[in-house]
N, C-alpha and C positions, 0 to 999 in steps of 0.2 A: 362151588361156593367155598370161600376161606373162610375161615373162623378165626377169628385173633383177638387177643387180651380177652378171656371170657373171666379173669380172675384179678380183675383192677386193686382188690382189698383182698387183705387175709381174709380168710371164713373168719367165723366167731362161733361161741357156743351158740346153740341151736336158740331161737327165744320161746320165753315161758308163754303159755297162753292166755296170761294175765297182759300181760305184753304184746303182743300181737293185739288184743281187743282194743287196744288205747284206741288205737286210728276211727272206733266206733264212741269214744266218749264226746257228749255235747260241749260244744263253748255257748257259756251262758253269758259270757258278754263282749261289746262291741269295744273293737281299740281304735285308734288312731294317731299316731306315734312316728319320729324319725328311727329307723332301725340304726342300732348303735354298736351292733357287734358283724364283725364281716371278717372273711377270711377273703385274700385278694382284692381286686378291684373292678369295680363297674367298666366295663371294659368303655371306651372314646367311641361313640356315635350310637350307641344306644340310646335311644329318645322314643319315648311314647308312654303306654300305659299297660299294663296287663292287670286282666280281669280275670279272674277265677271263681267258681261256681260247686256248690255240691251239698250235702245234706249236712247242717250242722247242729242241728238237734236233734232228738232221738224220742224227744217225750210231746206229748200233747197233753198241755194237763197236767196232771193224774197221771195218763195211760201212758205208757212205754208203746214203742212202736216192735213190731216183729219180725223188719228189714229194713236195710239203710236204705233204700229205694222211697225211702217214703219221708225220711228227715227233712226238716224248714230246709230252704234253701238260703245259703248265705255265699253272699261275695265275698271275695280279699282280691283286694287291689292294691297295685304296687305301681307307685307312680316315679319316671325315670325321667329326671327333668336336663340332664347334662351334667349334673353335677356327683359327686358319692353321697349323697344326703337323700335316701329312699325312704318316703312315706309309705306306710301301712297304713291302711284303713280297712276292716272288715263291717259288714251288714249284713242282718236279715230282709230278706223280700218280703216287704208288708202287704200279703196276701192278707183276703179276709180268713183264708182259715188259720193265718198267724196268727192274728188278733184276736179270733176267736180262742185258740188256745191258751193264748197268755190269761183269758177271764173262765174257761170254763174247768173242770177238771177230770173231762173227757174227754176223746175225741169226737171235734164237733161234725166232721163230716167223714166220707166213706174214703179207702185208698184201695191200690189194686192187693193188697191182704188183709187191711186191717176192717175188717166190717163193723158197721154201727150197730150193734144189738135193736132189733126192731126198725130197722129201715134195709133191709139187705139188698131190696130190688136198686136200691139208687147203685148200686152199680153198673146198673145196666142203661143208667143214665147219664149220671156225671161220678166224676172219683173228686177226690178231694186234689187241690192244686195247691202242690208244694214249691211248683220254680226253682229248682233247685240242680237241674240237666246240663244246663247251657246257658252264655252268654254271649249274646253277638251284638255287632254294630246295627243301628238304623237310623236312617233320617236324624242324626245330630244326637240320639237319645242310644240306651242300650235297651237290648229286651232279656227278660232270666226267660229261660224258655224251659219248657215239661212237657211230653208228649201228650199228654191226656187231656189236655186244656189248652186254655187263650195264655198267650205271652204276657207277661207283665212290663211294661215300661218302668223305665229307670233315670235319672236321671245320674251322665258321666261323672258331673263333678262335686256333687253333693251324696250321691246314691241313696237319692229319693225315691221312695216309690212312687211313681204318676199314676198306675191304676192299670188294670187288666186292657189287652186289645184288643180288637175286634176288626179291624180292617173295615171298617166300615160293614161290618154284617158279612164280611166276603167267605169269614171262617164258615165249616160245616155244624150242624147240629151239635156236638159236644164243645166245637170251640176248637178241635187238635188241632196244632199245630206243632210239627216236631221238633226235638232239639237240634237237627241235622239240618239246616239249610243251606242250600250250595248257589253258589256264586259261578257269572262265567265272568273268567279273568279280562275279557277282552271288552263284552260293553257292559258290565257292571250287573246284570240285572242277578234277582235272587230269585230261587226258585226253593221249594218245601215243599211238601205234603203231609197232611194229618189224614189220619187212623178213626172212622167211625166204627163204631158196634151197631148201633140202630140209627134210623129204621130199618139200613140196608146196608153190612158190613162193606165196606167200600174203602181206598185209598183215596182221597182228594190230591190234586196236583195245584199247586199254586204256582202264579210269578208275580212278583213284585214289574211292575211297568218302570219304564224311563222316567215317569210322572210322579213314580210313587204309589202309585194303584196297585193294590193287590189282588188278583182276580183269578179265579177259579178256570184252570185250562185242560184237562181232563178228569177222569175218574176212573176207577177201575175196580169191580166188584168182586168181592170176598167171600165167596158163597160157604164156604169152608170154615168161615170166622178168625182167619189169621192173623200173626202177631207182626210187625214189622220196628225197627228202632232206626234203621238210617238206611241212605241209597247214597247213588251217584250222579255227575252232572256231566255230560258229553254236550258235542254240538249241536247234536239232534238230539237226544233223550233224557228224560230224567229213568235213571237204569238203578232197578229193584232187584233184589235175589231174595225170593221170598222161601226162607225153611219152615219145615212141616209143624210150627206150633199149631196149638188144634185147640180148639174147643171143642173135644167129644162128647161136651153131654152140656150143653146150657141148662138144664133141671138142675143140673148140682150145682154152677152158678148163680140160679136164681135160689137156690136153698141155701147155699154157704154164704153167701154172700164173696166171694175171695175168687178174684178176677185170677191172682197166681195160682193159687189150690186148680183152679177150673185150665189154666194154659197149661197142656200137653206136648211134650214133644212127638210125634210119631213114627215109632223109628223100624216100622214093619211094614212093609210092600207100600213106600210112601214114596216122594221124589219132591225136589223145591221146584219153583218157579223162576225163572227169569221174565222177567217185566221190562218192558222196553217201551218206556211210556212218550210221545213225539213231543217236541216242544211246541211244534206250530199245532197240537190240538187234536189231528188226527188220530185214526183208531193204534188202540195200543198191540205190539208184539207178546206173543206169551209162548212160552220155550220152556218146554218139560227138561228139567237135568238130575242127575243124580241127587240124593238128600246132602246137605249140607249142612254145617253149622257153626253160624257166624253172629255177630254181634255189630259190630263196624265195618266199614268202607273208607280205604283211603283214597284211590282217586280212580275216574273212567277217562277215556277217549276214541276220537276215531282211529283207526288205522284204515288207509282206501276205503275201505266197503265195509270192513267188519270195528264192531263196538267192542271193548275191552275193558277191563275194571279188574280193581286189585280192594282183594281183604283178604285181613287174618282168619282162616278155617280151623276150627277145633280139628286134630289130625285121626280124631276116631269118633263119629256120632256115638254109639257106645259113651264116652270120655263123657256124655253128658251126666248120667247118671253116676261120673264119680264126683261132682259138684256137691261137696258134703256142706252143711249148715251148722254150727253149733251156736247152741244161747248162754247169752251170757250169766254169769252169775250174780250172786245177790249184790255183789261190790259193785256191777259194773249199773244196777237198778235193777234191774228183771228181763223178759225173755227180751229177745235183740237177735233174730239171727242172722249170721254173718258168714261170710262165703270162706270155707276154710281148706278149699284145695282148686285153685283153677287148674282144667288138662292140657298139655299141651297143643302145641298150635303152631300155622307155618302162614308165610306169605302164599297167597296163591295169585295167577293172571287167568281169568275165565276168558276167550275169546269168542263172540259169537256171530258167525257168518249171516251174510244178507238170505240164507235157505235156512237159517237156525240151526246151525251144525253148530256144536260147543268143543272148541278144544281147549286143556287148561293146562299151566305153567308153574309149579314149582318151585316160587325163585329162592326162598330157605327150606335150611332144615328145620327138624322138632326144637319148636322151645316154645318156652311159655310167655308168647309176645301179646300184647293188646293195646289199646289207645293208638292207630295209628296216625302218624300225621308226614308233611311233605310241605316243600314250598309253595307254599297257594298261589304264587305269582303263576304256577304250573298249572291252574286248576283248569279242567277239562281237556289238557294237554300231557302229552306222555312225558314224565316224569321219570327219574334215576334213580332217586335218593327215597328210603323212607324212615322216616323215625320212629320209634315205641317206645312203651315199657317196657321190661323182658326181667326176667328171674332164673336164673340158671339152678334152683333148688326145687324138688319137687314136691309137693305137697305143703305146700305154704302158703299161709291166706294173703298174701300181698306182692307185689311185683319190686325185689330188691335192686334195680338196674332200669339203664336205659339204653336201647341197641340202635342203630344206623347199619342201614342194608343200601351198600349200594351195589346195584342192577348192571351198569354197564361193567363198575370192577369185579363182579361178582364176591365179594366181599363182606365178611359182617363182621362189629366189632361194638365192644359192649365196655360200660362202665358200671360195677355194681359195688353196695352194701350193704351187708345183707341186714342190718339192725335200722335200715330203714326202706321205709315204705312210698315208692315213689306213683307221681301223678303224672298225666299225661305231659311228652314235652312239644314245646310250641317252639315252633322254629321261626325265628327273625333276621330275614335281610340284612346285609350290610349295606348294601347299597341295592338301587331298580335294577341293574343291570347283571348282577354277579351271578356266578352260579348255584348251581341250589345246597351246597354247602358253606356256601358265603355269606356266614353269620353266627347266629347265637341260636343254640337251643336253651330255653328257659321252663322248670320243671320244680316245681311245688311239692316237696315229701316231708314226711315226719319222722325225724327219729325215734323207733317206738322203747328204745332204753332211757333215755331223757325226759320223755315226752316234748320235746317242742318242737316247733315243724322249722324248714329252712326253705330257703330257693335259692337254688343253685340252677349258675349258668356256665355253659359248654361255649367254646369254641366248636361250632357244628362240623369242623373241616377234622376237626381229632377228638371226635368224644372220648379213645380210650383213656385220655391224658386225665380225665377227671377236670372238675369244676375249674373253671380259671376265675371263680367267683362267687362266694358262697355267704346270704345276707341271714344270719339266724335270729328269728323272731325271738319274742319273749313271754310265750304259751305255743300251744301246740295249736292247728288247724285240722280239723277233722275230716275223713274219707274226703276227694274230692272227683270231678268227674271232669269237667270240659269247661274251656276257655277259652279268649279270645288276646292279642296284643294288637292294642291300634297304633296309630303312628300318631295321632292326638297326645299329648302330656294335657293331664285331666288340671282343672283347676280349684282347688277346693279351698276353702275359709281358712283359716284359724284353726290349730290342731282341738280336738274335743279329749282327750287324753287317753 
């Protein structure tokens, strides 16, 4: 593997950790605005819409929350009509617990830390749904999706909320459905799975049908009580690498109330799961492998007879435990904790034979890579190219850069700075036919010395070259997680200001 440009910007003095917590302050209001300040230009045949997603309050109430994992969910979209003239619009998901917190001045329902004084078993029921994970296309509409619950509908071009979904009753008991849904490139269909706790810890397997039906296609039981956040989609499988999060003691769940407090990792005479769940329904594979520890999946497929899949692996279970948290100060409102040291991490290729033999693949070295993503035109096919965040500095609560690994050149090469805090980048075609660097990476960060946030786009064939396009907003956009760009240009009224 080559490594090249890992040093696109001068360093800069280290940032304060007043500075660094920006990325966790709320936006308390909605904009909708032509962006007026751009370094470059909107590159010729960029057309569609990008959607982005992620927690953009922090407070409920009164109550300050004690993880970003639990902040409202709010979009920012950025619409790309042909022309250099990019509308912003940002929203909150008008969830009932939105609206409830706008009137109460508590929290009005449970999350997986923040427990409701005197209700603590609803944990073990429902959590509270923030929508704040993801944003994906469906049936003409968007969904904000959260693992813990039902999706919310949206409306593209107004970013109304239409109301929680249900698939016609197809979801399980809590409602999960994940923010991870995978697509097969070839006949279109969606596949997901949500995460029950009761009555029977279990995986649910959904597919979206040709019709539009969404129906429940297998299951897979949890006896263990484990944590899952994404999978993968091949031609045959929806494919799980299940790590040893545990619930060693549901008494202290059901007394703390705090779903996080109670997830363990187990990193003593323990091993993960590979899950190899059929599409047509039949019984699932389960392959005992070494402990692992992951977060995301960027893409599976077949090879002959054997299944394969690629995600970033923490390069030392150990590393888990240097995952430090610190709260914020009285400036920033009260406790808030915030992830202040991610460990490093590599690409890996798991391969696992039709006898369940596991062999795995190496394709980077150490670094601090996460959010991955890839040409979805590629999806459930073997893929070259992958894109992330990446941070070439250690101990920093945020990913200064964005990296491109490509597989066949054996190759990696990074664009970073370190006073700002980048989001995942979404890779966009030039055209159906090009190769999987034939296009634009588009990537949502915040400068945390400024405060305001920008989006800046890549020519994805040279990311070391830095932005060939950089639109800077006029506030700042808070921590973000996962997105979507559609090839729709959204159509909305009248600007609201």
């Amino acid at each position: 593997m080559t490594i090249g440009n890992l040093a696109s910007t001068p360093r800069t003095a280290a940032l304060s950790s007043q500075a660094a917590l920006r990325q966790y302050v709320s936006l308390e209001r909605e904009y909708d605005y032509i962006v007026d300040e751009m370094d470059g230009a909107v590159p010729e045949g960029l057309l569609g819409t990008l959607f982005r997603i992620g927690p953009g309050k922090f407070e409920m109430g009164e109550s300050r929350l004690h993880t970003i994992f639990e902040g409202d969910g709010m979009v920012s979209r950025f619409i790309f009509d042909g022309t250099q003239n990019i509308r912003y619009t940002n929203r909150y998901v008008r969830t009932d617990q939105f609206r409830k917190g706008l009137s109460n001045g508590r929290l009005p329902e449970h999350g997986p830390e923040n427990p409701v004084k005197g209700r603590k078993l609803q944990t073990l029921t429902r959590l509270r749904n923030v929508a704040n994970t993801n944003i994906i296309p469906l049936a003409g509409e968007m969904l904000a999706c959260w693992e813990f619950g039902n999706p919310h509908r949206m409306d593209p071009d107004t970013l109304e909320t239409l109301g929680a979904e249900d698939f016609d009753g197809a979801l399980g008991y809590l409602g999960a459905f994940s923010a991870h849904p995978k697509w097969d490139a070839e006949t279109g269909e969606m596949f997901n799975f949500g995460l029950d706790f009761l009555p029977t810890p279990r995986l649910r397997c959904y597919r979206k049908t040709p019709t539009g039906k969404v129906e429940q296609i297998n299951s897979v039981t949890l006896w263990d009580m484990g944590w899952n956040h994404d999978f993968a989609l091949t031609k045959k499988y929806l494919v799980f690498l299940l790590d040893p999060f545990r619930i060693p003691n549901p008494i202290k769940l059901a007394r703390t109330g705090s779903l996080a407090k109670a997830l363990k990792y187990q990193f003593e005479d323990t091993y993960s799961k590979i899950v190899l769940v059929p599409r047509d329904g039949s019984r699932p594979r389960i392959i005992d492998y070494d402990a692992q520890l992951h977060i995301h999946m960027t893409n599976a497929y077949e090879d002959g007879s054997d299944t394969v899949f690629e995600f970033p692996r923490y390069t030392d279970v150990d590393s888990f435990s240097s995952i430090r948290l610190t709260t914020t100060g009285p400036t920033q409102g009260g406790p808030l904790a915030n992830i202040m040291r991610w460990p490093t991490s590599h690409l890996v290729r798991l391969r696992v034979s039709p006898s369940g033999r596991v062999t795995e693949e190496v394709l980077t070295p150490d670094n601090a890579i996460e959010f991955p993503q890839f040409d979805w035109r590629r999806s459930n096919l073997r893929h070259t190219v992958t894109y992330s965040t990446a941070s070439r500095v250690k101990d920093v609560s945020h990913y200064d850069g964005i990296g491109k690994f490509d597989h066949a050149k054996e190759t990696a090469t990074f664009w970073h700075r370190d006073d700002w805090a980048f989001g995942e980048p979404l890779f966009v075609p030039r055209s159906k036919i090009g190769a999987e660097d034939d296009g634009w990476l588009l990537t949502l960060s915040q400068n945390l010395l400024t405060h305001r946030s920008q989006l800046s786009i890549f020519d994805a064939r040279d990311v070391e070259v830095g932005p060939i396009c950089t639109l800077y907003l006029k506030h700042h956009v808070p921590v973000g997680f996962h997105g979507t760009f559609t090839s729709r240009v959204a159509m909305p009224q009248g600007l609201r200001g």
